[in-house]
Every structure is written in structure tokens, then in C-alpha cells.
Wavefront OBJ file of the C-alpha trace (Angstrom):
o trace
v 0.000 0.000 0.000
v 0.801 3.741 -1.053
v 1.336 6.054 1.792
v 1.022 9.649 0.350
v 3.135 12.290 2.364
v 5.350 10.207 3.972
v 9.443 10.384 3.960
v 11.974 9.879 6.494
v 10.614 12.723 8.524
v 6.999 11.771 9.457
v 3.787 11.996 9.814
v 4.394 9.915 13.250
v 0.984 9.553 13.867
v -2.664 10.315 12.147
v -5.135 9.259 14.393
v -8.978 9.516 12.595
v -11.502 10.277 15.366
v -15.239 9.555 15.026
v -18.032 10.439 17.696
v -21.310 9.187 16.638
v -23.298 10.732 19.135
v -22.458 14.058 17.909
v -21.642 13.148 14.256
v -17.988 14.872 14.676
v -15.237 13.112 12.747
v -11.865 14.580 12.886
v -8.413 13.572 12.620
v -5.370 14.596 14.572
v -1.590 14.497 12.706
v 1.318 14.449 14.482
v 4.617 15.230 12.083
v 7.282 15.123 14.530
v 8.716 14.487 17.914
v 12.410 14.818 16.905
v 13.192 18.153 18.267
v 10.364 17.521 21.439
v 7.900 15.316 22.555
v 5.896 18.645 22.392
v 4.125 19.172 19.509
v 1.876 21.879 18.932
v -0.573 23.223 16.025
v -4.136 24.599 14.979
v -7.629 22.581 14.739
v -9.410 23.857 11.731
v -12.600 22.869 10.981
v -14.173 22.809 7.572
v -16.636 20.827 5.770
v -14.008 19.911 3.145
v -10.608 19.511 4.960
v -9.039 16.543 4.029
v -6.520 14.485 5.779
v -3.859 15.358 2.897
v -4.244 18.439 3.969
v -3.695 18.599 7.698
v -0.896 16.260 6.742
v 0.707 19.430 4.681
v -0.501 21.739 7.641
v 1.085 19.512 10.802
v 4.641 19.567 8.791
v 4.493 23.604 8.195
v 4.123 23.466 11.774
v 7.239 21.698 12.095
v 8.738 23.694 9.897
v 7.339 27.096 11.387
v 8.287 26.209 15.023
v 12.170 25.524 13.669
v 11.974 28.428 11.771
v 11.364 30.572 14.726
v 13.450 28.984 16.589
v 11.276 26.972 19.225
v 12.372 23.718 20.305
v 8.555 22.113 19.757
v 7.068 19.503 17.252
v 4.460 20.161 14.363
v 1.093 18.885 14.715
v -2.217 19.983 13.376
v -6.085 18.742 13.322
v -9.067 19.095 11.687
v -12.926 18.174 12.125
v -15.556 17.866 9.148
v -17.913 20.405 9.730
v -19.470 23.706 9.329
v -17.655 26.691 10.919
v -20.852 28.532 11.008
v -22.033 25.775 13.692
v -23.477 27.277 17.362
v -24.425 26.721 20.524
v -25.056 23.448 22.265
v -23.783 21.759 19.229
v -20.679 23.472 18.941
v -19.730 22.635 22.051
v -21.147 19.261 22.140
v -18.524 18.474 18.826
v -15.352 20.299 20.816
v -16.053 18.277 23.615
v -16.203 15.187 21.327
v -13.041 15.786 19.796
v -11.292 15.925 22.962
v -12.517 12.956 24.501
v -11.512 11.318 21.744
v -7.997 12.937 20.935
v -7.094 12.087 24.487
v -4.888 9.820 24.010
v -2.305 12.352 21.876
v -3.247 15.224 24.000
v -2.095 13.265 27.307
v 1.209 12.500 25.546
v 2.028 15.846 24.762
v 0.424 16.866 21.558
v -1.138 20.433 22.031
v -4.156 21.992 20.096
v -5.166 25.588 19.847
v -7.412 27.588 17.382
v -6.858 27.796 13.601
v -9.539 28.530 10.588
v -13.098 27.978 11.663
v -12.053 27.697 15.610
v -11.382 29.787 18.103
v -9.961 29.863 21.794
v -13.447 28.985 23.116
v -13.273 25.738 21.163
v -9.793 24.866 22.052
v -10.978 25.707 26.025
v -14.058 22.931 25.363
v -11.666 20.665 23.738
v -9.698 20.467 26.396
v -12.403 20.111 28.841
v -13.871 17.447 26.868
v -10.709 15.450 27.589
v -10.649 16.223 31.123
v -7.756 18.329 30.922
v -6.198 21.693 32.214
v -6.392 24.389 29.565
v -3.092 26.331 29.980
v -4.207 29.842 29.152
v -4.046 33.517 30.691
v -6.848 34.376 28.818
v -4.740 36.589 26.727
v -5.495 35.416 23.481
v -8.954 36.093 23.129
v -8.976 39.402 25.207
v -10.262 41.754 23.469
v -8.238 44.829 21.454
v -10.282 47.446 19.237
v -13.330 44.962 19.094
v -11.510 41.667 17.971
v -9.494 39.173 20.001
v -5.599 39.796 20.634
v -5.023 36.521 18.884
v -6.417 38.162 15.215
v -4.195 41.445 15.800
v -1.002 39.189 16.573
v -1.476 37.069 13.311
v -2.226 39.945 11.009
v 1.009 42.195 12.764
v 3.623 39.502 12.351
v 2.239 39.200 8.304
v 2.582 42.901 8.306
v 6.558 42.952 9.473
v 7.207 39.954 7.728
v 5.975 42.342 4.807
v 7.818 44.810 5.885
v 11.045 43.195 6.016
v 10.648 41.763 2.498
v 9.913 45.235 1.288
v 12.641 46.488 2.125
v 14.984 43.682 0.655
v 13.203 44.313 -2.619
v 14.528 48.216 -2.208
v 10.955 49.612 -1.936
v 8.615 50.885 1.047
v 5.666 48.893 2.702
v 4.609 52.556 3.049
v 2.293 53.715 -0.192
v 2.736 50.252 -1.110
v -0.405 48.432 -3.102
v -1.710 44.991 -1.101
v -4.149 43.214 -2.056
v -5.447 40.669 0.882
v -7.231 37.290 0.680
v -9.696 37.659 3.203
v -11.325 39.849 5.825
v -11.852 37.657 8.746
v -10.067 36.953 11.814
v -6.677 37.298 10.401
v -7.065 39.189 7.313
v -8.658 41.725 9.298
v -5.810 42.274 11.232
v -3.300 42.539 8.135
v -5.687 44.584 6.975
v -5.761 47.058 10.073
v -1.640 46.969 10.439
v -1.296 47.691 6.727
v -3.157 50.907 6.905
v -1.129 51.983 9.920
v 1.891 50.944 8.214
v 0.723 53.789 5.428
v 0.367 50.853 2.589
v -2.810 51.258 0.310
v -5.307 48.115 0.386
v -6.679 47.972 -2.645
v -7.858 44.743 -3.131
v -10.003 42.542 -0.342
v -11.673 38.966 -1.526
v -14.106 37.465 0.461
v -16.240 33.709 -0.545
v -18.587 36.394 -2.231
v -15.490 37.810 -4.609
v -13.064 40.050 -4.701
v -13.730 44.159 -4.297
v -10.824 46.684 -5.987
v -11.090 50.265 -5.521
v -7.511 51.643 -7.146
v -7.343 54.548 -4.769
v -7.628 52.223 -1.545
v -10.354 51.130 0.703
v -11.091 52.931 3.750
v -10.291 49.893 5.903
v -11.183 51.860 9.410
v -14.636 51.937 8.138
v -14.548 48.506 6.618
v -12.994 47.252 10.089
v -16.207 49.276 11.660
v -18.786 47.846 8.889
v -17.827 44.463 9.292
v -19.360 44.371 12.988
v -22.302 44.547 11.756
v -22.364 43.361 8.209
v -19.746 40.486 8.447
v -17.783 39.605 5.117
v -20.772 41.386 3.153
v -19.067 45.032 4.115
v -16.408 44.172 1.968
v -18.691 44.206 -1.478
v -20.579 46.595 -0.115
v -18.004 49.203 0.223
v -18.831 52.292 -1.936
v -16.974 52.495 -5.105
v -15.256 49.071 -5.597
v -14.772 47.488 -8.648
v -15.939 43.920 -8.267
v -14.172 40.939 -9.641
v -14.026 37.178 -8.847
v -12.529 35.937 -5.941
v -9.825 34.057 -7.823
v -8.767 37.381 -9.393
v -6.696 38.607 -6.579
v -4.103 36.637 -7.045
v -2.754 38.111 -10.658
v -3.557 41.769 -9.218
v -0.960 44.328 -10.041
v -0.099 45.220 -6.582
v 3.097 45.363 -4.415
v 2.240 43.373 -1.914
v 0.106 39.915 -2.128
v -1.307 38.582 0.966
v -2.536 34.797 0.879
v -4.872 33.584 3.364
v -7.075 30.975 3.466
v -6.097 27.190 2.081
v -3.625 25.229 0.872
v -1.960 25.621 -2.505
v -3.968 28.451 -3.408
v -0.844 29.822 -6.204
v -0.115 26.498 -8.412
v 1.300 25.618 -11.460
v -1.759 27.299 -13.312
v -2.309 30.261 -12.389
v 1.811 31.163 -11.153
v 1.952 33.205 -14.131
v -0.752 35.752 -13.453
v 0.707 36.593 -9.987
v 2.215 40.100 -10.311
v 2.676 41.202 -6.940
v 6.468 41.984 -5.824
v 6.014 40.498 -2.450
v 3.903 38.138 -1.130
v 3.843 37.177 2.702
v 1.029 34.849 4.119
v -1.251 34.222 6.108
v -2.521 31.492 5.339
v -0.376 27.692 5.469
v 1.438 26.153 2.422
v -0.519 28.494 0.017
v 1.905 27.952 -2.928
v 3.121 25.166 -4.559
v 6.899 23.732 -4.743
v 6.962 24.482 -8.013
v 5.127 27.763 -8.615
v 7.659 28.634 -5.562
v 10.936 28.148 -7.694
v 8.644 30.036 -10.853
v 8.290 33.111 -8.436
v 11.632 33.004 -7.676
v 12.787 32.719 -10.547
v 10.983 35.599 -11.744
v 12.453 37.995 -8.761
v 9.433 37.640 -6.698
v 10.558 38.407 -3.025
v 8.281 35.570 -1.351
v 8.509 34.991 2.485
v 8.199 31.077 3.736
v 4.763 31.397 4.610
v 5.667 29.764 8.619
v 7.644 32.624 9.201
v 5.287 35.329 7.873
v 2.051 33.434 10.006
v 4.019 32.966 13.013
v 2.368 35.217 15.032
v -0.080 32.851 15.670
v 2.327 30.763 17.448
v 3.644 33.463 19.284
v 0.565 34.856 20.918
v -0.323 30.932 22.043
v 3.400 30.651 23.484
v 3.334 33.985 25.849
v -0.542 33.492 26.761
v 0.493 29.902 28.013
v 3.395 31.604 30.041
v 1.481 34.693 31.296
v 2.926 37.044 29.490
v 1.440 40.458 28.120
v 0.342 42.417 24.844
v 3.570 44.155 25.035
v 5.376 40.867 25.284
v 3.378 39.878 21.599
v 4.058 42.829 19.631
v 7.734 43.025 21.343
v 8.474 39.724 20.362
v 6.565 39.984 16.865
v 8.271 43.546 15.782
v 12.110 41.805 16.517
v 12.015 38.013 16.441
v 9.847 37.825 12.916
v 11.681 40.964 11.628
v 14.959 39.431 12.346
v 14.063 35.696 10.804
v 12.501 37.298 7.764
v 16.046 39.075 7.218
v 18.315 35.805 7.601
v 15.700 33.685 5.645
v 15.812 35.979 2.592
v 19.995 36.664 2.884
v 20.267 33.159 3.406
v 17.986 31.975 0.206
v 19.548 35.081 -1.705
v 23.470 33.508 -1.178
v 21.969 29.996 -2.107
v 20.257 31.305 -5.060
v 16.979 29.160 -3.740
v 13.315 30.513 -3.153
v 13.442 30.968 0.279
v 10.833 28.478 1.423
v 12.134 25.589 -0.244
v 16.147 26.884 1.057
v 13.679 26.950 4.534
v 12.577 23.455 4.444
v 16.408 22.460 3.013
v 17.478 23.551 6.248
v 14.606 22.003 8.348
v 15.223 18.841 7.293
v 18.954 18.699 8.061
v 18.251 20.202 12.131
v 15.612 17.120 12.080
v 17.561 14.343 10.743
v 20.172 15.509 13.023
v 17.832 15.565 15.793
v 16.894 11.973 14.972
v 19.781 10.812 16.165
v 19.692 12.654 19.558
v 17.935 10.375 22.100
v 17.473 13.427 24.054
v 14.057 15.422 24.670
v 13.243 18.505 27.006
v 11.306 17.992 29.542
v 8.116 20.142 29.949
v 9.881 22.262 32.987
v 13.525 22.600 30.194
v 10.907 23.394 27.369
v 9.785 26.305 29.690
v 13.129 27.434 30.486
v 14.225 27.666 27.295
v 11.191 29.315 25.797
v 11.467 32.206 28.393
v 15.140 33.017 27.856
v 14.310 32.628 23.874
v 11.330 35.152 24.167
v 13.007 36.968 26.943
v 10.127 37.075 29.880
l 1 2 3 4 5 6 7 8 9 10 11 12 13 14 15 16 17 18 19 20 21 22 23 24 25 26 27 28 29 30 31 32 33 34 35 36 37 38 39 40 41 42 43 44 45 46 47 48 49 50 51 52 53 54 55 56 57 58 59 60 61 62 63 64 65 66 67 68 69 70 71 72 73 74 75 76 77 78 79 80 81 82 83 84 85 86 87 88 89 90 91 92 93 94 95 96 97 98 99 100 101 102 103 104 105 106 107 108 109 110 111 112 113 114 115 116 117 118 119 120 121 122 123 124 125 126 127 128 129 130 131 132 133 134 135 136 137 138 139 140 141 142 143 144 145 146 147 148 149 150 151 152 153 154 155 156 157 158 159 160 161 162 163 164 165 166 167 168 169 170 171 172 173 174 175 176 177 178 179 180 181 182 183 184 185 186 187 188 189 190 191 192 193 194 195 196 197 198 199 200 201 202 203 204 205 206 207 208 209 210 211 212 213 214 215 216 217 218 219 220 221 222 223 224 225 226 227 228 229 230 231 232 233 234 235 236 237 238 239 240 241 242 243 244 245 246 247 248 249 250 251 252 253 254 255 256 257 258 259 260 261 262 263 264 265 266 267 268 269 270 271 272 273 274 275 276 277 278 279 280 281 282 283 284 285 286 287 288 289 290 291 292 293 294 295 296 297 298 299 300 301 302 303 304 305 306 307 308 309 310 311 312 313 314 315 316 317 318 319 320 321 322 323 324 325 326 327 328 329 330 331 332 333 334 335 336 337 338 339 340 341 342 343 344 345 346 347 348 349 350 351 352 353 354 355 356 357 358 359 360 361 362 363 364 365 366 367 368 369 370 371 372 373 374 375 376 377 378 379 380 381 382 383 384 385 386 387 388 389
């Protein structure tokens, strides 16, 4: 039999979960345990995920959390279902899923909140499994109307943005970006763009994509959407509407991926026109359209650097840290990584992901052959003096 997505790296373990009670059916993918026995990553839920997918997802986690640094394993999971769920139900599937992802969560596997989810789920999942939740609360408090968790994601896209910008010799300031999507995240590249003085032109929702040249007035979109949702977005005065697969040839600066996997491919590499692109969204370009950007002199950040804020805001509210701590941490560590991943690609004459995942691989087979692993208390330790709080 045919394993797809498996090499001398991992998946470890995929464990399929099925409640019938509730109808949930997830799965849970653990990458690797060579750096820690700690592994970490997002649950998203979608009615379409598949496990190929989460596969892809669990071993950018592995990737991201080397990356930046962290001396954790990739993991991620997923549940069939509709995001748009509620209530009693809701709940009923979170609590589900942990009962029945016990098992990996007792041994170290850690979930938190990813597309569809949020830190109310991951707080039932773990509850579910009769677990302690480690969280200040920090993540979800709230900051101009949305939780902290949003704003960290969308800020570290922003500098990782920022950083490329400025190795491509031009300003993130009066820069063009056009942004795939206007929810939790994309909202918050949205907001840090505009401070940054970049122009949004370009917003796609599931409804399409709306262009107004000039730029859209994001603190009103940021204000419409409270009420309106992802329908403020074609509703803003003046746009020029377009479908939603149309933002990705744009001719803008600055490209902003966020939502699935492989979202710039082999077919549609050549329309991309943006200068930079930093992500928010996992694995949202292909291997090869990758080398074709590069190739071309696109300046394209590895998309688990540019997203890593995500992990960052889940690392300091486990440890009790602050706001200040995020955007500290955010404005130096992701600046900082950006720089050595693109001077580092640049002298190997690779597209920086794929020199990335190069060097990935090499710190993991190394760390294969370390029988070594920090304990929980030396995982701690080392985070703190790494984040320094």
C-alpha cells in the first residue's frame, strides 16, 4: 500500500476520530517528535478539509516552530464540519473531539485555534478530555473589538511584509496589497497595513473580490464588518468587483494569501504580479510555482515565518505574558528571521521556502539521532530566555 506524504521525517501519527453521538469526525496528525515530545498546532474545521491536507498543515508546523526557533514539534487537526455551527452543538462536537484525541493530547500533543475555531473551542476541547487548559486568557482578550489573537497574526504578516519590502529596495509605506480575506486574520493585516501607510486595494471574500484603485477605507470597513460580516467588503462604496480568484494576478506590491492550501499552483503562477507576497494562510503555494516566483524575482517569504504570530501569541498566553510581550516579540524576532531567511535563500540562489525546508530537514535528521528530549519544565526554560520574559 501507497502512503502519500510520507518520507523519512513523518507523519508519526494520524489518528482519525469519530463520535457518533455528535456526528464529529476529525483527525489529529502528528509530524514530529524529533526536536520535542511537544508538539503543537491549529484545529481547523471545515466541511471539506481533508486528511492530505492537515498532513501538509502539521509539517508547516514543524517547519514554522524551527523556523522561529522553538524547540517544539508540528502537529495539526481538523474536524468535518461547518464553521458557522453554534451553541449546544458546537460545544457538544469540541467536547467530542477531545474525549476522543485524548490519548495524543495526554502525551504531549497540544491543540489551539486555527480557521473555523477559536480559543473557546480549544478551552471545550480540552475540557472534553478532562484536561487543564493552559491559558491567561490573553489570546482572546479583546483589542479594538476583535481578540488579541487576530491582531497578533495579522502584525507579524505585516513585518514579515515589511522586512521583504525592504529587501526588494521599496517601502511597505504607499505600497499596493491586495489581501485574501477579511476575517479573523485578514482583518488584522488589513488594520496593520493601513497603519503601516500601505494602500489596500484589493479585499476577496467567498462572495469575490472588491478593488477600488485609490484604496479602501479599511477603518470603516474594520467598523462595517461588525455589523455586516464579510458582506461590508462588497458593499463598500466604489469598488470594482471581480471574482474571488482574481486577486491573485492583481498588479499590486504586496500579495497577501490567506485561506487554504496551494492556493498559487502551477496554473495560475503566471498571473501573480505582486512583488512580495507574505502569508497568512499555510502552504498556500506550490513547490513548483515557488521556484517560478523566484525565478521571476518575486521576493516571497516562507509562509511559517510570515504566520508565526499565531504561534507566538499561544506561546506567551500559556506563560502569562502580556500584549507588550506579543508585539515586542513579533516587531524583533519575525523581523529578524525574515532578514536571515531571505539573505540566506539570496546567497543559495533558492526561493526561500524551499532553502527553509532544506534547512529544516537537516536540524531534524540531526535531531533523529539525539535520544534526548526537554522535559516540559527545560521546554519552559528555554522558551522564556528565547522570548526573553
Amino acid at each position: 500500500m501507497k502512503f502519500e506524504g510520507f518520507d523519512e521525517l513523518g507523519p508519526e501519527r494520524i489518528l482519525h476520530v469519530h463520535d457518533p453521538k455528535t456526528g464529529m469526525r476529525g483527525v489529529v496528525v502528528v509530524d514530529s517528535t524529533a526536536i520535542s515530545e511537544f508538539g503543537a498546532g491549529g484545529l481547523r474545521m471545515m466541511p471539506d478539509i481533508t486528511t492530505r491536507e492537515i498532513q501538509l498543515l502539521a509539517r508547516a508546523m514543524t517547519y514554522k516552530y524551527i523556523a522561529l526557533e522553538l524547540p517544539m514539534g508540528g502537529s495539526k487537526s481538523g474536524i468535518w464540519g461547518d464553521p458557522g455551527m453554534r451553541g449546544a452543538e458546537r460545544e457538544a462536537v469540541m467536547k467530542a473531539f477531545g474525549r476522543a484525541a485524548k490519548p495524543l493530547l495526554q502525551a504531549g500533543t497540544m491543540v489551539g485555534s486555527d480557521i473555523g475555531t477559536d480559543a473557546t473551542d480549544v478551552a471545550h476541547i480540552y475540557e472534553g478530555a478532562g484536561m487543564p487548559y493552559r491559558s491567561s486568557g490573553l489570546a482572546h482578550a479583546q483589542k479594538d473589538g476583535d481578540p488579541l489573537e487576530n491582531h497578533a497574526t495579522g502584525y507579524g504578516v505585516v513585518v514579515a511584509a515589511r522586512g521583504a519590502c525592504e529587501f526588494a529596495g521599496f517601502d511597505l509605506a504607499g505600497a499596493s496589497v491586495a489581501i485574501e480575506g477579511f476575517g479573523k486574520a485578514g482583518g488584522g493585516v488589513a488594520r496593520y497595513m493601513h497603519e503601516a501607510g500601505a494602500r489596500v486595494v484589493a479585499l476577496s471574500t467567498l462572495e469575490g473580490t472588491a478593488v477600488r484603485e485609490q484604496g479602501l477605507d479599511i477603518p470603516a470597513l474594520l467598523e462595517a464588518r461588525k455589523s455586516e460580516g464579510d458582506a461590508a467588503v462588497m458593499n463598500h462604496p466604489d469598488v470594482k468587483t471581480l471574482p474571488r480568484e482574481a486577486l491573485y494576478g492583481l498588479d499590486v506590491d504586496v500579495l497577501v494569501p490567506g485561506s487554504r492550501t496551494h492556493v498559487i499552483h502551477g496554473g495560475n503562477v503566471g498571473e501573480v504580479q505582486a512583488r512580495v507576497i507574505s502569508s497568512i494562510a499555510n502552504v498556500p503555494i506550490t513547490d513548483d510555482a515557488e521556484a517560478a516566483l523566484h525565478a521571476r524575482g518575486v521576493h516571497v517569504v516562507p509562509d511559517f515565518i510570515s504566520n508565526g504570530g499565531g504561534v507566538v501569541i499561544s506561546i506567551v498566553d500559556g506563560l502569562g505574558g502580556s500584549e507588550a510581550d506579543v508585539f515586542r516579540i513579533l516587531d524583533t524576532e519575525i523581523a529578524r528571521i525574515t532578514k536571515r531567511s531571505l539573505e540566506s535563500a539570496a546567497d543559495a540562489a533558492v526561493a526561500p521556502r524551499l532553502h527553509e525546508i532544506a534547512r529544516s530537514r537537516e536540524i531534524l535528521l540531526n535531531a533523529k539521532r539525539d535520544e534526548k528530549r526537554p522535559t516540559m519544565a527545560e521546554l519552559e526554560a528555554q522558551v522564556r530566555e528565547r522570548f526573553g520574559f
